[in-house]
N, C-alpha and C positions, 0 to 999 in steps of 0.2 A: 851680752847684747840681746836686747827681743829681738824673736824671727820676725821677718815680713806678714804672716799669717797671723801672730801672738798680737801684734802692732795696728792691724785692722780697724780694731777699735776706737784706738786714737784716731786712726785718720777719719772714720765716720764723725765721731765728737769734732775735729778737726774742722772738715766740709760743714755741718750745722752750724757752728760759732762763726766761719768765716762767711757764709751764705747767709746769716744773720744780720753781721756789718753790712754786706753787699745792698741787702733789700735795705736795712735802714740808710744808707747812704744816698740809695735811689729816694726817699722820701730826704732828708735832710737836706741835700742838696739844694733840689727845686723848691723846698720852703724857702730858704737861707734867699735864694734869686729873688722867689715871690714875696717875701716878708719882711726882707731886709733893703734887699737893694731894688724892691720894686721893677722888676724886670717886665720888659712888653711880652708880649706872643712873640714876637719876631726872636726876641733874646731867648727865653725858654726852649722856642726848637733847636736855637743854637745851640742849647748846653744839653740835647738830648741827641744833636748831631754830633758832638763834642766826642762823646760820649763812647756813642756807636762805630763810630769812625776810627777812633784811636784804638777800640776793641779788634775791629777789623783789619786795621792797618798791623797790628801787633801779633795775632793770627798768623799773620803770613810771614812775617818778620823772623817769628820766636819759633818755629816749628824746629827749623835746623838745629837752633840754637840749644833748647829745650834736652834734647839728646842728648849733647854732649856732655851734658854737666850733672851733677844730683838733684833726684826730684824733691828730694826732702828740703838739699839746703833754697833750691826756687820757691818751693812754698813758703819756708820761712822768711825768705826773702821778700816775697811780693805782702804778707801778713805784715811785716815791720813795715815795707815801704806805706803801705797804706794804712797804719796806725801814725807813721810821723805825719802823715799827710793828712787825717784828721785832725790830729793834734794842732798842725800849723795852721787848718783853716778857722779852728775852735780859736786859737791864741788872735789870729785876724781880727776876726767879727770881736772879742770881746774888745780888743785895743780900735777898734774903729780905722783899722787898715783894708779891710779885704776890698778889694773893687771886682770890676766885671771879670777882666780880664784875668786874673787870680781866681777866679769862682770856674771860667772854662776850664783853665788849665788844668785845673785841680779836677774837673771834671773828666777830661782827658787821660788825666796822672790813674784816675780812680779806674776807668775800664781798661788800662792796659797793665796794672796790675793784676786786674780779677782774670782777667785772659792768663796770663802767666799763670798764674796758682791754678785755673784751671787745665791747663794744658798740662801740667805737671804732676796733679793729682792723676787726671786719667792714663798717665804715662805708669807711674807710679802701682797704681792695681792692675794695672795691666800686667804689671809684670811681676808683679808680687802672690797676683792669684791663682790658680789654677783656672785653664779656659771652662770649665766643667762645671766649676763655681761662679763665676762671674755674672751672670744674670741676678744671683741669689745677693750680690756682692754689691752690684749696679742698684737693683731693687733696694738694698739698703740705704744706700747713700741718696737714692731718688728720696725716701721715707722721710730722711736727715735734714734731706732740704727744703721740703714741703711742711714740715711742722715749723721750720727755723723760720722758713717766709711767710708762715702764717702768725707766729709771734711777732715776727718785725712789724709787718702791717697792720697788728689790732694794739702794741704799743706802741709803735714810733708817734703817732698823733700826740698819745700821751707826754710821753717822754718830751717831745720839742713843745708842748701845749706847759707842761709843769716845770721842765728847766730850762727852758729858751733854747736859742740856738747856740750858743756856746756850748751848755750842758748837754745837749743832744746830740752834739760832735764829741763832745768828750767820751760820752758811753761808746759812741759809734769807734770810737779810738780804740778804748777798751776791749771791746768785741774781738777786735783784732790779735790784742796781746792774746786774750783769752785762747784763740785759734793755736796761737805758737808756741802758747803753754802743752796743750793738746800734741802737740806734733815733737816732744820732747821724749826721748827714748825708742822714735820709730826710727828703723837700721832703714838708709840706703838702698837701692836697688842697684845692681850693674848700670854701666853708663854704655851706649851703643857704641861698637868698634868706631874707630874713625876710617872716614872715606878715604879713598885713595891721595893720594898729594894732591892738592889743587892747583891748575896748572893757572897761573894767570894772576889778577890780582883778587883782595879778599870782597872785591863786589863780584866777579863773577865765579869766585868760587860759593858763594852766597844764593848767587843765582842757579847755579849750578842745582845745587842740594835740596834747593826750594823746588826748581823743575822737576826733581825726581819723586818727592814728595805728589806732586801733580801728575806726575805719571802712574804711581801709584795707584790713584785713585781712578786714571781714566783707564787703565788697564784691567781694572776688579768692578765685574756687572755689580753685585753688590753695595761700595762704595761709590760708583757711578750714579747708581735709582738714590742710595742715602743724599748725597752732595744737588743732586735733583728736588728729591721731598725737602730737605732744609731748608732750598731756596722759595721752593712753591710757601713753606708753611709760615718760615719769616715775612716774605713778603705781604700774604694775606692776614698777618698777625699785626704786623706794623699796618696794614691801612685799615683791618679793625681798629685797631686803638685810637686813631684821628677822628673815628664817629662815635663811639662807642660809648665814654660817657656823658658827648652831650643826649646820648638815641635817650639811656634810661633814664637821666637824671633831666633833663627839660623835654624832651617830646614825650616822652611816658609820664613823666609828670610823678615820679617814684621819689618820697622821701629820702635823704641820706642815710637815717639811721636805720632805716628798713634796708638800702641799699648796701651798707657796711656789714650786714646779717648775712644778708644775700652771697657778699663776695667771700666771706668767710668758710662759706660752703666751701672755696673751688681746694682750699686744703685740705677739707674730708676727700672732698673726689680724688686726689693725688694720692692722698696717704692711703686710700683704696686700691688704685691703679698700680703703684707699688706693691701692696701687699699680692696683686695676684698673679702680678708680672711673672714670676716663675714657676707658680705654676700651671697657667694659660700656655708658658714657653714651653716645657714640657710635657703638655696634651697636643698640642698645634701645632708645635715647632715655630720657632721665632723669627719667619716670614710670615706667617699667618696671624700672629702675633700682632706683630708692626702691623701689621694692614687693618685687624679688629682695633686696633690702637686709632689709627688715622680714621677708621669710621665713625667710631664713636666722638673721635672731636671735630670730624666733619657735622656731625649730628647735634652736637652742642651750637657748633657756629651757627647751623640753621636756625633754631629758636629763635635765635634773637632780635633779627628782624621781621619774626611770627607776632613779636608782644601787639598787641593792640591797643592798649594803652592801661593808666594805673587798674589797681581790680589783682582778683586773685591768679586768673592767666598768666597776666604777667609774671607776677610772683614764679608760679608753679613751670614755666617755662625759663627764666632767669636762672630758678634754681637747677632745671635741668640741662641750661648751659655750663654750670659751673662744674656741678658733679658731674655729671656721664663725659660733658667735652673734656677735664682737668684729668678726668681717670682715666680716658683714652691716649690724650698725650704723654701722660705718665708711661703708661704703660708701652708705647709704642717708643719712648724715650731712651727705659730700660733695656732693651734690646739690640737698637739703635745702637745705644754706646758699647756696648758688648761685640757687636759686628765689627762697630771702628777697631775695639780692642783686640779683635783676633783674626783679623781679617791680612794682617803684613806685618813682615817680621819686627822686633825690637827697632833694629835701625832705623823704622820710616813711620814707627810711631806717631809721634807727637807732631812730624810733617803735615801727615796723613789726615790730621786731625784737626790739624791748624787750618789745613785749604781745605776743608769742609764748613768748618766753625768761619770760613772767611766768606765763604758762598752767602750763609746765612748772614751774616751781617751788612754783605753787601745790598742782599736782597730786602735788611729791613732799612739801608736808607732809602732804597726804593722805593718800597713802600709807603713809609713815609711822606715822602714828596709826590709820589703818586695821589695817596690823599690828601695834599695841599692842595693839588693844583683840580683835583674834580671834585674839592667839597663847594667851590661855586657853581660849579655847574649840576650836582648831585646831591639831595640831600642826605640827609644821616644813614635814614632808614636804608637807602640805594646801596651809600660805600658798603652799607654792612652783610646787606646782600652780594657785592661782589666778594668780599671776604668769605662769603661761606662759599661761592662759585669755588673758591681759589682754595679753599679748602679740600673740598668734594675733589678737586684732580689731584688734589695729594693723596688721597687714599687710594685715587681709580690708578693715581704713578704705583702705587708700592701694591696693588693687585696684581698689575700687569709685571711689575718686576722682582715683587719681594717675596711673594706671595710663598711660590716654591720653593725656594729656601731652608 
Protein backbone atom coordinates (compact mmCIF):
# COMPACT_ATOMS: atom_id res chain seq x y z
CA UNK A 1 0.00 0.00 0.00
CA UNK A 2 1.44 3.70 -0.76
CA UNK A 3 2.26 5.66 2.33
CA UNK A 4 0.30 8.92 3.01
CA UNK A 5 3.42 11.14 2.00
CA UNK A 6 4.28 8.56 -1.48
CA UNK A 7 0.29 9.37 -2.22
CA UNK A 8 0.60 13.26 -2.02
CA UNK A 9 0.63 13.51 -5.47
CA UNK A 10 -2.36 11.97 -6.32
CA UNK A 11 -4.20 13.89 -4.04
CA UNK A 12 -2.63 17.32 -5.65
CA UNK A 13 -3.64 15.82 -9.27
CA UNK A 14 -6.94 14.89 -7.24
CA UNK A 15 -7.70 18.72 -5.96
CA UNK A 16 -6.84 20.23 -9.69
CA UNK A 17 -9.31 17.68 -11.83
CA UNK A 18 -11.84 18.10 -8.92
CA UNK A 19 -11.43 22.02 -8.62
CA UNK A 20 -11.67 21.92 -12.46
CA UNK A 21 -15.38 20.30 -12.44
CA UNK A 22 -16.14 22.70 -9.56
CA UNK A 23 -15.28 26.03 -11.73
CA UNK A 24 -16.82 24.59 -14.81
CA UNK A 25 -19.95 23.62 -13.13
CA UNK A 26 -20.00 27.19 -11.64
CA UNK A 27 -20.08 28.29 -15.49
CA UNK A 28 -22.33 25.36 -16.86
CA UNK A 29 -24.76 25.75 -14.62
CA UNK A 30 -25.73 29.54 -14.88
CA UNK A 31 -25.44 29.03 -18.79
CA UNK A 32 -27.92 25.85 -18.72
CA UNK A 33 -30.39 28.75 -16.45
CA UNK A 34 -29.50 31.55 -18.95
CA UNK A 35 -29.56 29.69 -22.23
CA UNK A 36 -31.84 27.16 -21.91
CA UNK A 37 -34.51 27.81 -19.59
CA UNK A 38 -34.09 31.58 -19.77
CA UNK A 39 -34.11 32.33 -16.23
CA UNK A 40 -34.94 36.21 -14.76
CA UNK A 41 -32.32 38.09 -12.32
CA UNK A 42 -34.66 37.00 -9.67
CA UNK A 43 -34.05 33.19 -10.70
CA UNK A 44 -30.09 33.43 -11.23
CA UNK A 45 -29.69 34.78 -7.57
CA UNK A 46 -31.72 32.04 -6.56
CA UNK A 47 -29.46 29.45 -8.02
CA UNK A 48 -26.48 31.26 -6.60
CA UNK A 49 -28.31 31.35 -3.18
CA UNK A 50 -28.90 27.63 -3.89
CA UNK A 51 -25.72 27.32 -4.10
CA UNK A 52 -24.13 29.13 -1.25
CA UNK A 53 -26.50 28.13 1.14
CA UNK A 54 -26.56 24.46 0.88
CA UNK A 55 -22.50 24.88 0.95
CA UNK A 56 -23.02 26.45 4.22
CA UNK A 57 -25.71 24.55 5.65
CA UNK A 58 -23.48 21.36 5.02
CA UNK A 59 -20.19 23.07 6.67
CA UNK A 60 -21.79 22.83 9.73
CA UNK A 61 -23.66 19.72 9.31
CA UNK A 62 -20.64 17.46 7.91
CA UNK A 63 -17.86 18.72 10.36
CA UNK A 64 -18.73 15.91 13.17
CA UNK A 65 -19.57 13.63 10.55
CA UNK A 66 -16.37 14.22 8.39
CA UNK A 67 -14.15 12.50 11.34
CA UNK A 68 -15.56 9.76 11.82
CA UNK A 69 -15.31 8.08 8.76
CA UNK A 70 -12.34 7.81 5.89
CA UNK A 71 -11.27 10.76 4.06
CA UNK A 72 -10.37 9.03 1.16
CA UNK A 73 -13.57 7.08 0.84
CA UNK A 74 -15.71 11.02 1.24
CA UNK A 75 -13.81 12.18 -1.40
CA UNK A 76 -14.50 9.45 -3.52
CA UNK A 77 -17.74 9.74 -2.42
CA UNK A 78 -18.68 13.43 -3.09
CA UNK A 79 -16.37 12.86 -6.89
CA UNK A 80 -19.09 10.12 -7.98
CA UNK A 81 -21.99 11.94 -6.21
CA UNK A 82 -21.15 14.80 -8.42
CA UNK A 83 -20.35 13.13 -11.63
CA UNK A 84 -23.88 11.12 -11.48
CA UNK A 85 -25.29 14.44 -10.93
CA UNK A 86 -23.80 15.89 -13.98
CA UNK A 87 -24.58 13.14 -15.81
CA UNK A 88 -28.26 13.34 -14.70
CA UNK A 89 -28.55 17.00 -15.58
CA UNK A 90 -26.52 16.38 -19.11
CA UNK A 91 -29.31 13.30 -19.75
CA UNK A 92 -32.28 16.18 -18.59
CA UNK A 93 -31.45 19.07 -20.87
CA UNK A 94 -30.78 16.60 -23.82
CA UNK A 95 -34.42 14.61 -23.27
CA UNK A 96 -36.06 18.20 -22.71
CA UNK A 97 -36.81 17.16 -18.95
CA UNK A 98 -34.85 19.52 -16.84
CA UNK A 99 -37.03 22.40 -15.24
CA UNK A 100 -36.25 25.14 -12.80
CA UNK A 101 -36.71 23.36 -9.88
CA UNK A 102 -34.17 20.28 -10.91
CA UNK A 103 -31.65 23.08 -12.08
CA UNK A 104 -31.78 24.43 -8.08
CA UNK A 105 -31.52 21.40 -6.75
CA UNK A 106 -28.97 20.27 -8.54
CA UNK A 107 -27.45 23.34 -7.76
CA UNK A 108 -27.61 22.76 -4.22
CA UNK A 109 -26.70 18.85 -4.66
CA UNK A 110 -23.43 20.65 -6.45
CA UNK A 111 -22.13 22.80 -3.41
CA UNK A 112 -22.77 20.42 -0.83
CA UNK A 113 -20.82 17.92 -2.46
CA UNK A 114 -17.84 20.29 -3.05
CA UNK A 115 -17.98 21.11 0.77
CA UNK A 116 -17.78 17.39 1.61
CA UNK A 117 -14.65 16.72 -0.64
CA UNK A 118 -13.45 19.84 0.64
CA UNK A 119 -13.76 19.21 4.23
CA UNK A 120 -12.09 15.86 3.79
CA UNK A 121 -9.25 16.68 1.58
CA UNK A 122 -8.12 19.22 4.36
CA UNK A 123 -8.69 16.75 7.06
CA UNK A 124 -6.87 14.30 5.04
CA UNK A 125 -3.26 16.41 4.69
CA UNK A 126 -3.68 17.37 7.68
CA UNK A 127 -2.94 14.42 8.96
CA UNK A 128 -0.98 12.68 6.53
CA UNK A 129 1.69 15.59 6.54
CA UNK A 130 4.02 16.57 8.86
CA UNK A 131 2.92 20.22 10.57
CA UNK A 132 6.75 21.37 9.28
CA UNK A 133 5.73 20.58 5.77
CA UNK A 134 2.51 21.80 5.34
CA UNK A 135 2.70 25.27 4.24
CA UNK A 136 5.01 23.77 1.45
CA UNK A 137 1.96 21.21 1.00
CA UNK A 138 -0.94 23.82 1.21
CA UNK A 139 1.11 26.02 -1.32
CA UNK A 140 0.94 23.15 -3.60
CA UNK A 141 -2.54 22.41 -3.68
CA UNK A 142 -3.30 26.43 -3.68
CA UNK A 143 -0.76 26.09 -7.24
CA UNK A 144 -3.23 22.91 -8.25
CA UNK A 145 -6.18 25.05 -8.12
CA UNK A 146 -5.24 28.13 -9.47
CA UNK A 147 -3.98 26.73 -12.79
CA UNK A 148 -7.23 24.09 -12.82
CA UNK A 149 -9.47 27.47 -12.36
CA UNK A 150 -7.68 29.11 -14.79
CA UNK A 151 -8.20 26.33 -17.43
CA UNK A 152 -11.99 26.07 -16.55
CA UNK A 153 -12.51 29.68 -17.09
CA UNK A 154 -10.66 30.25 -20.58
CA UNK A 155 -12.34 26.72 -21.71
CA UNK A 156 -15.67 26.19 -20.38
CA UNK A 157 -16.99 29.20 -22.76
CA UNK A 158 -15.53 26.92 -25.39
CA UNK A 159 -16.59 23.78 -24.46
CA UNK A 160 -20.47 24.80 -23.83
CA UNK A 161 -19.96 27.40 -27.12
CA UNK A 162 -18.71 24.04 -29.41
CA UNK A 163 -20.70 21.12 -27.60
CA UNK A 164 -23.76 22.75 -26.07
CA UNK A 165 -25.07 22.19 -23.00
CA UNK A 166 -25.45 18.56 -22.71
CA UNK A 167 -21.71 18.03 -23.92
CA UNK A 168 -20.59 20.57 -21.50
CA UNK A 169 -22.06 18.61 -18.53
CA UNK A 170 -20.84 15.62 -19.81
CA UNK A 171 -17.08 16.79 -19.80
CA UNK A 172 -17.96 18.57 -16.53
CA UNK A 173 -19.18 14.74 -15.48
CA UNK A 174 -15.95 13.46 -16.53
CA UNK A 175 -13.75 15.76 -14.78
CA UNK A 176 -15.05 14.22 -11.90
CA UNK A 177 -14.35 10.43 -12.59
CA UNK A 178 -11.09 11.80 -13.66
CA UNK A 179 -10.58 13.20 -9.93
CA UNK A 180 -11.35 9.45 -8.50
CA UNK A 181 -9.33 7.92 -10.82
CA UNK A 182 -6.55 10.28 -9.13
CA UNK A 183 -7.42 9.26 -5.60
CA UNK A 184 -6.98 5.47 -6.54
CA UNK A 185 -4.13 3.80 -4.46
CA UNK A 186 -4.08 6.89 -1.79
CA UNK A 187 -4.08 4.62 1.79
CA UNK A 188 -6.51 6.06 4.50
CA UNK A 189 -5.67 8.18 7.39
CA UNK A 190 -6.82 7.30 11.04
CA UNK A 191 -10.40 8.03 11.61
CA UNK A 192 -10.77 10.37 15.11
CA UNK A 193 -11.46 8.32 18.42
CA UNK A 194 -15.06 8.62 19.06
CA UNK A 195 -16.53 10.77 21.64
CA UNK A 196 -17.72 9.65 24.68
CA UNK A 197 -21.42 7.86 24.54
CA UNK A 198 -23.91 10.41 23.59
CA UNK A 199 -26.25 10.79 26.11
CA UNK A 200 -29.58 11.56 24.63
CA UNK A 201 -30.95 11.40 21.28
CA UNK A 202 -28.73 11.46 17.80
CA UNK A 203 -29.84 15.33 17.22
CA UNK A 204 -28.34 16.33 20.33
CA UNK A 205 -25.58 14.23 20.31
CA UNK A 206 -25.04 16.11 16.91
CA UNK A 207 -25.38 19.14 18.44
CA UNK A 208 -23.35 18.25 20.99
CA UNK A 209 -20.06 17.54 18.79
CA UNK A 210 -20.96 20.45 16.49
CA UNK A 211 -20.84 22.91 19.84
CA UNK A 212 -17.53 21.53 20.52
CA UNK A 213 -16.15 22.19 17.33
CA UNK A 214 -17.44 25.99 18.03
CA UNK A 215 -15.77 25.85 21.06
CA UNK A 216 -12.81 25.08 19.66
CA UNK A 217 -12.44 27.83 17.56
CA UNK A 218 -13.78 30.50 20.16
CA UNK A 219 -11.33 29.12 22.62
CA UNK A 220 -7.98 29.55 20.07
CA UNK A 221 -6.99 33.52 19.50
CA UNK A 222 -5.83 32.32 16.29
CA UNK A 223 -8.90 30.50 14.97
CA UNK A 224 -10.95 33.27 16.48
CA UNK A 225 -9.07 36.53 14.14
CA UNK A 226 -9.16 33.35 11.21
CA UNK A 227 -13.22 32.80 11.57
CA UNK A 228 -13.25 36.90 11.84
CA UNK A 229 -11.12 37.61 8.55
CA UNK A 230 -13.30 34.88 6.65
CA UNK A 231 -16.32 36.57 7.46
CA UNK A 232 -14.82 40.33 6.78
CA UNK A 233 -13.34 38.94 3.45
CA UNK A 234 -16.54 36.76 2.06
CA UNK A 235 -18.66 39.40 2.87
CA UNK A 236 -16.66 42.20 0.94
CA UNK A 237 -16.12 39.57 -1.82
CA UNK A 238 -19.76 38.78 -2.42
CA UNK A 239 -20.92 42.66 -2.48
CA UNK A 240 -17.81 43.03 -4.89
CA UNK A 241 -19.10 40.63 -7.17
CA UNK A 242 -22.91 42.46 -7.32
CA UNK A 243 -20.97 45.65 -8.92
CA UNK A 244 -18.08 44.54 -10.29
CA UNK A 245 -18.88 43.43 -13.70
CA UNK A 246 -21.43 45.75 -14.43
CA UNK A 247 -18.25 48.70 -12.91
CA UNK A 248 -15.78 47.31 -15.88
CA UNK A 249 -17.78 46.02 -18.46
CA UNK A 250 -20.59 49.07 -18.87
CA UNK A 251 -19.38 52.11 -16.75
CA UNK A 252 -15.71 51.61 -17.91
CA UNK A 253 -16.77 50.97 -21.11
CA UNK A 254 -13.98 47.91 -21.40
CA UNK A 255 -14.23 45.46 -24.23
CA UNK A 256 -14.94 41.73 -23.42
CA UNK A 257 -12.15 40.35 -24.98
CA UNK A 258 -9.77 42.80 -23.56
CA UNK A 259 -11.57 42.06 -20.31
CA UNK A 260 -11.32 38.07 -20.50
CA UNK A 261 -7.15 38.93 -20.99
CA UNK A 262 -7.41 41.03 -18.12
CA UNK A 263 -9.14 38.21 -15.77
CA UNK A 264 -6.77 35.76 -16.95
CA UNK A 265 -4.04 37.47 -15.13
CA UNK A 266 -5.80 36.90 -11.53
CA UNK A 267 -4.14 32.98 -12.13
CA UNK A 268 -0.74 34.28 -12.83
CA UNK A 269 -1.10 36.30 -9.45
CA UNK A 270 -2.30 33.01 -7.58
CA UNK A 271 0.19 30.82 -9.04
CA UNK A 272 2.70 33.55 -7.91
CA UNK A 273 1.21 33.93 -4.39
CA UNK A 274 1.62 30.15 -4.01
CA UNK A 275 4.86 29.90 -5.18
CA UNK A 276 6.21 32.28 -2.52
CA UNK A 277 3.76 31.31 0.15
CA UNK A 278 6.57 29.37 1.94
CA UNK A 279 8.93 31.03 1.66
CA UNK A 280 7.65 34.63 2.86
CA UNK A 281 6.28 31.90 5.74
CA UNK A 282 9.66 31.16 6.62
CA UNK A 283 11.44 34.76 6.50
CA UNK A 284 8.23 36.40 8.38
CA UNK A 285 6.53 33.68 10.05
CA UNK A 286 2.97 33.15 8.98
CA UNK A 287 1.23 35.83 10.85
CA UNK A 288 2.93 38.16 9.05
CA UNK A 289 2.55 36.36 6.26
CA UNK A 290 -1.31 36.36 6.34
CA UNK A 291 -1.43 39.88 7.03
CA UNK A 292 1.18 40.82 3.78
CA UNK A 293 -1.38 38.54 2.25
CA UNK A 294 -4.59 40.49 3.30
CA UNK A 295 -2.66 43.82 2.26
CA UNK A 296 -1.95 43.07 -0.91
CA UNK A 297 -5.51 41.99 -1.72
CA UNK A 298 -6.75 44.90 0.14
CA UNK A 299 -4.54 46.77 -2.32
CA UNK A 300 -5.90 45.00 -5.34
CA UNK A 301 -9.71 45.74 -4.23
CA UNK A 302 -8.70 49.45 -4.17
CA UNK A 303 -7.80 49.97 -7.78
CA UNK A 304 -10.79 49.24 -8.84
CA UNK A 305 -12.90 51.62 -8.14
CA UNK A 306 -9.62 54.03 -8.96
CA UNK A 307 -10.42 53.06 -12.99
CA UNK A 308 -11.58 56.17 -14.58
CA UNK A 309 -12.69 55.07 -17.28
CA UNK A 310 -11.66 52.81 -20.82
CA UNK A 311 -7.74 54.03 -21.70
CA UNK A 312 -4.63 52.43 -20.49
CA UNK A 313 -5.26 53.35 -16.53
CA UNK A 314 -7.73 51.27 -16.60
CA UNK A 315 -6.01 48.51 -18.07
CA UNK A 316 -2.84 48.83 -15.99
CA UNK A 317 -4.85 49.30 -12.69
CA UNK A 318 -7.34 46.11 -13.60
CA UNK A 319 -4.38 44.29 -14.05
CA UNK A 320 -3.01 45.25 -10.84
CA UNK A 321 -6.24 44.17 -9.13
CA UNK A 322 -5.93 40.79 -10.54
CA UNK A 323 -2.30 40.05 -9.78
CA UNK A 324 -1.01 41.84 -6.71
CA UNK A 325 -4.88 41.26 -5.03
CA UNK A 326 -5.01 37.22 -6.37
CA UNK A 327 -1.28 36.68 -5.07
CA UNK A 328 -2.15 38.27 -1.84
CA UNK A 329 -5.12 36.07 -1.08
CA UNK A 330 -3.38 33.23 -2.26
CA UNK A 331 -0.81 33.75 -0.21
CA UNK A 332 -2.64 34.63 2.87
CA UNK A 333 -4.78 31.40 1.99
CA UNK A 334 -1.75 29.20 2.24
CA UNK A 335 -1.25 29.78 5.81
CA UNK A 336 -4.50 30.33 6.63
CA UNK A 337 -5.28 26.73 6.05
CA UNK A 338 -2.21 25.57 7.62
CA UNK A 339 -3.28 27.34 11.00
CA UNK A 340 -6.75 25.42 10.62
CA UNK A 341 -4.51 22.49 10.16
CA UNK A 342 -2.59 22.44 13.15
CA UNK A 343 -4.14 24.59 15.31
CA UNK A 344 -6.55 21.41 17.33
CA UNK A 345 -6.05 17.96 17.69
CA UNK A 346 -7.30 15.23 14.95
CA UNK A 347 -10.60 14.97 16.81
CA UNK A 348 -11.90 18.48 16.08
CA UNK A 349 -10.43 18.77 12.80
CA UNK A 350 -12.81 18.82 10.07
CA UNK A 351 -15.43 20.62 12.93
CA UNK A 352 -13.14 23.29 13.31
CA UNK A 353 -13.07 23.73 9.81
CA UNK A 354 -16.48 23.47 8.97
CA UNK A 355 -17.54 26.39 11.48
CA UNK A 356 -15.09 28.55 9.92
CA UNK A 357 -15.88 27.61 6.24
CA UNK A 358 -19.58 28.18 7.74
CA UNK A 359 -18.71 31.84 8.99
CA UNK A 360 -17.65 32.48 5.37
CA UNK A 361 -20.52 31.45 3.62
CA UNK A 362 -22.85 32.79 5.81
CA UNK A 363 -21.16 36.05 5.48
CA UNK A 364 -21.28 35.67 1.47
CA UNK A 365 -25.05 35.48 1.66
CA UNK A 366 -24.81 38.67 3.29
CA UNK A 367 -23.03 40.09 1.23
CA UNK A 368 -24.93 39.41 -1.35
CA UNK A 369 -28.08 40.69 -0.23
CA UNK A 370 -26.37 43.48 1.13
CA UNK A 371 -25.71 44.41 -2.39
CA UNK A 372 -29.04 43.90 -3.69
CA UNK A 373 -30.52 45.97 -1.51
CA UNK A 374 -27.81 49.29 -1.86
CA UNK A 375 -27.21 48.88 -5.46
CA UNK A 376 -30.54 51.16 -5.77
CA UNK A 377 -29.43 53.37 -3.74
CA UNK A 378 -25.44 53.22 -4.53
CA UNK A 379 -23.93 53.02 -7.73
CA UNK A 380 -21.37 50.56 -8.90
CA UNK A 381 -18.44 52.42 -8.46
CA UNK A 382 -19.80 53.11 -4.42
CA UNK A 383 -20.46 49.18 -3.66
CA UNK A 384 -17.00 48.63 -4.92
CA UNK A 385 -15.73 51.09 -2.77
CA UNK A 386 -17.27 49.70 0.29
CA UNK A 387 -15.76 46.44 -0.77
CA UNK A 388 -12.43 47.59 -0.64
CA UNK A 389 -13.39 49.50 2.93
CA UNK A 390 -14.33 45.98 3.99
CA UNK A 391 -11.30 44.60 2.75
CA UNK A 392 -8.66 47.13 4.25
CA UNK A 393 -10.21 45.79 8.11
CA UNK A 394 -9.48 42.44 7.14
CA UNK A 395 -5.84 43.10 6.84
CA UNK A 396 -6.12 45.95 9.84
CA UNK A 397 -8.11 42.42 11.80
CA UNK A 398 -5.08 40.07 11.10
CA UNK A 399 -2.34 43.00 11.96
CA UNK A 400 -4.00 43.43 15.16
CA UNK A 401 -4.27 39.68 15.68
CA UNK A 402 -2.29 37.53 13.36
CA UNK A 403 0.34 39.54 12.90
CA UNK A 404 2.50 37.99 15.90
CA UNK A 405 2.14 34.69 15.38
Amino acid sequence: MTTPGAAIPRVLAAEAVSNFGSMLSRLAIPWLAALVLQATPAQMAALLLADVAAAGLGAVLLGAWVERRGKRALMLGADGARAALLGLLALAAWQGWLGWAGLLLAAAASGLCTVLFELARSAWMAQAVAADDLPRRNAQLSLAGSLSETAAFALGGWLYQGLGAVGALAVDACSYLGSALCLRGVPEVPRAAADAPPQGSAWQAWRDQTAAGLHAIAAHPGLRALAAVEGLLAFGMALSGTAYMIFVSRDSALPTGLLGMIFAMGGLGSVLGAALAPKLGRRLGPGRSMTLGLGLHALGLLCVPLVPGPGVWAVALLLTQQIVGDAGHTLYGVHERTLRQTAVPAALLARTDAGIRGVGHAATLAGALAGAALGTAVDARGLLWLAATVGAAAALWAALRLARR
